[in-house]
N, C-alpha and C positions, 0 to 999 in steps of 0.2 A: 540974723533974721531967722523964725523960727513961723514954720506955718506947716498948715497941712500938706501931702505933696497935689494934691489935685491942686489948692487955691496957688501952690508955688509954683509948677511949671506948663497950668494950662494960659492956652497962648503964648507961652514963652519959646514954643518948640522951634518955631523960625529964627528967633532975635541970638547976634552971640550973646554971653554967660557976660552979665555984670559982675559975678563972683571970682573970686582967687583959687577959690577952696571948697570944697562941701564935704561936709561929715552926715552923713546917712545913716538911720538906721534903718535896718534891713525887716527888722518887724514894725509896719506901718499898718494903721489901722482899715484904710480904706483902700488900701491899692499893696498886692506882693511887692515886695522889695525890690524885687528883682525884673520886675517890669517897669518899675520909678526907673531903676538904674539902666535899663535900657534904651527908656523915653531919654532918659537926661542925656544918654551917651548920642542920640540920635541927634539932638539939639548944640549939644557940646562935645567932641569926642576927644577936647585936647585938658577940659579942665581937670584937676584933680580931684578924686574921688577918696575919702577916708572913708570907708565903712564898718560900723559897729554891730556887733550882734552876740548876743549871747552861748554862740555855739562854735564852736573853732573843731569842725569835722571835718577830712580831707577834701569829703566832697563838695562839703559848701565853699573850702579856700580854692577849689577846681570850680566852681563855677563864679567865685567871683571873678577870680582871673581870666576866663573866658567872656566874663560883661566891663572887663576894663578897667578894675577896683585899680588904684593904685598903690593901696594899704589896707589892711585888714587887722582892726582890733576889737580884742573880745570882752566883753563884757564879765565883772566892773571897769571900765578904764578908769587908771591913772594918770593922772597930768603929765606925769614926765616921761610916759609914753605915749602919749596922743603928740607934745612937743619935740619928743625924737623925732614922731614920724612927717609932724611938719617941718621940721629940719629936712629930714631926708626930701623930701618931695622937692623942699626951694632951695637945697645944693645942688641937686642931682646936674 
């Protein structure tokens, strides 16, 4: 499912997460990244988080970790590392 993030989790802030998974990106056009991923965490704080972004700087790997990312990959992704890291996520 791909949508905007307002049309994706307004009203959804109460209900739990029909999702397994989300992969975010972190540059969104209508809303910082990082306020989605706070919204989303408020709503859901057990789902898993992949996030993509084009910049892999300490301090943005320090602040997604501080919003809960569960994985962080940098743009371009690769298939067989987006699949690692859903691997990793559904063994852990």
């Amino acid at each position: 499912m791909r949508a905007s993030p307002p049309e994706t989790w307004s009203g959804a802030e109460d209900t739990t997460s029909i999702f397994s998974l989300l992969l975010l990106d972190l540059n969104q056009p209508d809303m910082d990244g990082y306020q989605l991923l706070c919204k989303i965490r408020k709503s859901d704080p057990k789902i898993p988080i992949i996030v993509q972004s084009a910049f892999r700087y300490s301090e943005e790997l320090e602040k997604c970790n501080e919003s809960g990312v569960t994985e962080h990959l940098t743009k371009p992704i690769f298939i067989n590392d987006l699949l690692d890291a859903v691997k990793r996520i559904f063994n852990a």
